[in-house]
C-alpha positions in Angstrom: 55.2 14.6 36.0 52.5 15.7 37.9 51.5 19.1 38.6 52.5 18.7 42.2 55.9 18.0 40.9 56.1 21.3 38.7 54.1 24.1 40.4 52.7 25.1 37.1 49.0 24.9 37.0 48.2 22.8 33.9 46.1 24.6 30.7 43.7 23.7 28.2 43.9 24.7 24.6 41.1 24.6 21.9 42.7 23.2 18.6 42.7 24.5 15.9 38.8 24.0 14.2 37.8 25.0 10.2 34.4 24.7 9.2 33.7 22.0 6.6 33.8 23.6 3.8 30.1 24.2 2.3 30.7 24.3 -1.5 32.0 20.7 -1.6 29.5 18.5 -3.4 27.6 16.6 -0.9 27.6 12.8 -1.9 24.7 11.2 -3.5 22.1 9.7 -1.4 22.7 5.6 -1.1 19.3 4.3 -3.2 19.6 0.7 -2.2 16.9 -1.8 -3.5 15.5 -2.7 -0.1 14.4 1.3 0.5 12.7 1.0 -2.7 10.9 -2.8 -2.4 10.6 -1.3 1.5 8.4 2.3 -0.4 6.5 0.2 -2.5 5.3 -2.7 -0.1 4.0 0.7 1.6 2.3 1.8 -0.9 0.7 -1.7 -2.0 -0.1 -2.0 1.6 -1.8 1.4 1.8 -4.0 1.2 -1.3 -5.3 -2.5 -0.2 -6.1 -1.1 2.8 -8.0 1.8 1.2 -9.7 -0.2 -0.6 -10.7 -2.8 2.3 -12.0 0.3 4.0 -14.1 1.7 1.4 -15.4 -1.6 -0.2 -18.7 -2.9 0.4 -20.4 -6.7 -0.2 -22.3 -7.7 -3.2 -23.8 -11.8 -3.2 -24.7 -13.0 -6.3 -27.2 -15.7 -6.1 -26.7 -18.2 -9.2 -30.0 -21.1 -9.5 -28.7 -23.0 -11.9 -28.7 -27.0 -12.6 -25.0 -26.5 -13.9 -22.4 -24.4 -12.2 -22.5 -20.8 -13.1 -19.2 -18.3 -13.9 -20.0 -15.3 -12.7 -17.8 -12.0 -14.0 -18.2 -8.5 -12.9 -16.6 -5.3 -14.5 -14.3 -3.0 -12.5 -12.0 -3.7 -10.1 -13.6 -6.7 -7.6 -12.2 -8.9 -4.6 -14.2 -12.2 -4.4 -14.4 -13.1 -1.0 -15.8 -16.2 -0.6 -19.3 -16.1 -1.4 -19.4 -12.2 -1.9 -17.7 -10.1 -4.2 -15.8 -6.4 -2.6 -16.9 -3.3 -4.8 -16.6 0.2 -4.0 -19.5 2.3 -4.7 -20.6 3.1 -8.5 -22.1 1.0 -11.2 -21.2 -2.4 -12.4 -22.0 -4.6 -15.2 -22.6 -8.4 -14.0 -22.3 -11.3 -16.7 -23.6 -14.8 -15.2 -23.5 -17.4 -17.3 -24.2 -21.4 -17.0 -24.0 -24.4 -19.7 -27.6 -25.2 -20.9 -28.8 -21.5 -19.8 -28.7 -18.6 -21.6 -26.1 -15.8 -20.5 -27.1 -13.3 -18.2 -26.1 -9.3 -18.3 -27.2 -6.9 -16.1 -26.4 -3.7 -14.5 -25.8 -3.2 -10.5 -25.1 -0.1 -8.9 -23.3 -0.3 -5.5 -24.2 2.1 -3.3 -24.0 3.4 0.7 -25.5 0.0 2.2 -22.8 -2.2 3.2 -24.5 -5.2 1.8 
């Protein structure tokens, strides 16, 4: 029927509504893997690029007949023929087969070189 047919004007009604009830225990949060491999690649990320930012270069010039290992305390990135350091002091160990090993101090400071 249409209201044509009937004469009545049609109505609208709100239902009936109840609040969710706020006492209920809310269900856990979902801690899935991939949120927390997804956080810490973040946070890798972050503190590489922190220390990227903040680093500065350090050469180390070996003359030497034999190759030379070079070793320097502290947290370092080699980067090809440089080594990354943040600022502060440093102890540097070269040492070479047929030479007699070599320990000295370096303190890295505002230069960026």
């Amino acid at each position: 029927m249409t209201q044509h047919e009937t004469d009545q004007p049609l109505s609208i009604e709100p239902s009936a509504f109840a609040p969710l009830d706020t006492t209920a225990a809310k269900p856990p949060g979902k801690q899935t893997p991939r949120r927390w491999l997804l956080i810490g690649s973040a946070a890798v990320f972050l503190l590489v690029m922190g220390f990227l930012l903040s680093a500065h270069s350090l050469q180390i010039v070996v003359t030497a007949e034999n190759p030379a290992e070079v070793s320097i305390s502290g947290l370092v990135l080699p980067f090809g023929q440089r080594y990354l350091l943040r600022r502060g002091e440093y102890e540097v160990t070269a040492s070479a087969e047929g030479y007699h090993t070599m320990v000295t101090s370096v303190t890295v400071g505002q230069q960026d070189s």
